[in-house]
N, C-alpha and C positions, 0 to 999 in steps of 0.2 A: 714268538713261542709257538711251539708245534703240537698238540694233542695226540697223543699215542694211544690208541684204541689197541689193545693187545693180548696175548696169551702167550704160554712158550710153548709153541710150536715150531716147526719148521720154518711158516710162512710168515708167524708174527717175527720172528728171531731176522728176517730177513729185515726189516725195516728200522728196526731196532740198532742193528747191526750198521745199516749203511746212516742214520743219524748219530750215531757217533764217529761213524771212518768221516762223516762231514762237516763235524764240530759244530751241529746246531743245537741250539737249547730245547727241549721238550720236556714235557708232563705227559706223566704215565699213567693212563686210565685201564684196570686190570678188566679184562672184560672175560669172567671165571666163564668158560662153557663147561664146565662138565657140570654145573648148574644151570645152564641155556640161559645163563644171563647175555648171550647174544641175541634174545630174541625179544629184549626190553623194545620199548617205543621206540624209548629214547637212542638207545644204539641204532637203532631204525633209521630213526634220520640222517646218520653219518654213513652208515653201509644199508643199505637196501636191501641187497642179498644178505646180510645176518650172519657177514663172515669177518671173522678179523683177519688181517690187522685194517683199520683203518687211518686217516690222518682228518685233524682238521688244522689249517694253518692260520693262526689268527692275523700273520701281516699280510694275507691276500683274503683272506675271508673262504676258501675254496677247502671242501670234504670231498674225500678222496677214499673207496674202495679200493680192491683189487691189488694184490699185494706188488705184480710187476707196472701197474699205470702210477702206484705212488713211487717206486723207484726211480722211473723214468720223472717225473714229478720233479724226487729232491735231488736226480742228478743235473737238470735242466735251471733248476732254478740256484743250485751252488755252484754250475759250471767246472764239479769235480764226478771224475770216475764214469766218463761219456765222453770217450773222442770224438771228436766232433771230425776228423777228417774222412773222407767218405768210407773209404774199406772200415775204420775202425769204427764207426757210428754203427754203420749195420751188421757187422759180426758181435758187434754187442746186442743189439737190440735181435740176430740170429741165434745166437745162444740164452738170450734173454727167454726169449721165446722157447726153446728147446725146454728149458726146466719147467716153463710155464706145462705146456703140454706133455713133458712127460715125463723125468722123474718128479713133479706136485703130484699128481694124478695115480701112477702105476705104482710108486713108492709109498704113498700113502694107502693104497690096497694092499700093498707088502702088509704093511704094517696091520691093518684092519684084520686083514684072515690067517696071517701067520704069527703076529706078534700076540693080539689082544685076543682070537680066538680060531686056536689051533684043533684043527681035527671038523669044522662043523665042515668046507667045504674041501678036499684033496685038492679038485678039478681046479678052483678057484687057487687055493695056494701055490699048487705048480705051474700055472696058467702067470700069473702076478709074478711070481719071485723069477720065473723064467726070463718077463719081461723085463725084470729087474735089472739082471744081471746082464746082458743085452744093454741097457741102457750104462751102466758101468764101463761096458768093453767100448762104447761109443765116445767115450766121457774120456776113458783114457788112450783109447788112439787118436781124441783132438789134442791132449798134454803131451803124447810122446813126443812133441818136438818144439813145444813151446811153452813157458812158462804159466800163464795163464791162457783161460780159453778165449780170449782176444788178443792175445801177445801179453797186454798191458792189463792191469787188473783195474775191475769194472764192477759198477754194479751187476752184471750177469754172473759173476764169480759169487756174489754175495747173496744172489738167488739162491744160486746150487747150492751151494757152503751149508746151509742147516739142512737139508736134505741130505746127507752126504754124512753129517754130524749120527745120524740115525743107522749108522753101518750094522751096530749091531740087534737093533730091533727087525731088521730086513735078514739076519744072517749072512753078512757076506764077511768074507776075510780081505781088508783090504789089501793084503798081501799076493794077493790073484789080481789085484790092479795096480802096479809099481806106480806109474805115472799119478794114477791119481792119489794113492799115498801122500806122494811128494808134494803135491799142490794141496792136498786137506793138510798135511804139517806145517806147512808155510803161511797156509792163512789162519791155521789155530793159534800160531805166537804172534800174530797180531794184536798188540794189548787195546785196540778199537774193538775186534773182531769176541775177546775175550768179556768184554764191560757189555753190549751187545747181546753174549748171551746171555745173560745172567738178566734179562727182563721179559717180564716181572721178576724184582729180584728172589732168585731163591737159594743159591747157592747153588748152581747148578754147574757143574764144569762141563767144559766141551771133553767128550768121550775121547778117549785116547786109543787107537791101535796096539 
């Protein structure tokens, strides 16, 4: 059994997401921040940094921040969604990385100065959504000739996937991104990918184009 330290966010959704495309068993621990209940003791000890999602896995005894090192974690230890042959190992763990640094980061500034508070900075909203959309165009000229962004879908598909879910808190019309369209519809009717979002559950569907 697996301990799910989470929120719905982006980056809880991503964990969330890959322990069910993995058919493991978990308990869902809701860790509310918009009461900083991340900043308990006790959450402390499982994340350091005071960020969900975290894991604790009770058949190895091993707590785990950081939402791509638990990935790489429960893809390692199911032996699914991590090719292991060498180009596919590290073009996952290369777009692994991609989302780590930069739709997590620049997408969620989307969100912070354009979504939640419009007008305080211009500089900052055109600066962020700029980079945004930059990161979209990147995003789908890796899809324009392959189906996922490793060929094969991976947990780095499942990074991106809830970042991407937020098209229109960022403003963009995914209609400006054909390719990537195609690959967020394909993994939205995923009914793992669907069960997934919805934790904590709230009734939340995945946004639709």
């Amino acid at each position: 059994m697996i301990d799910l330290y989470t929120w719905a966010t982006p980056n809880g959704r991503k964990v969330s997401i890959a322990l069910e495309e993995m058919g493991l068993d978990y308990n869902v621990i809701p860790i509310n921040i918009g009461k900083d209940e991340q900043f308990s003791p006790e959450f402390l000890e499982v994340s350091p940094n005071n960020k969900i999602p975290a894991i604790r896995d009770h058949d190895t005894g091993l707590a785990l921040m950081e939402s791509g090192a638990i990935l790489m974690y429960l893809a390692e230890k199911t032996g699914q969604f991590w090719p292991q042959d060498f180009e596919g190992k590290w073009r996952t763990v290369e777009w692994l990385m991609w989302q780590m640094g930069g739709p997590g980061p620049f997408l969620g500034q989307v969100h912070h100065f354009v979504k939640f508070n419009p007008g305080v900075s211009e500089y900052a909203e055109q600066r962020y959504l700029k980079e945004g959309k930059r990161l979209y165009s990147v995003l789908d000229r890796r899809l324009a000739e392959r189906e996922f962004v490793a060929d094969v879908y991976t947990i780095a598909d499942m990074a991106i996937f809830p970042w991407i879910a937020r098209f229109d808190y960022q403003t963009i019309d995914l209609d400006d991104y054909p390719n990537v369209k195609r690959w967020y519809l394909t993994i939205a009717e995923r009914p793992a990918v669907k069960r997934g979002y919805n934790v904590p559950e709230s009734n939340q569907k995945i946004p639709m184009p």
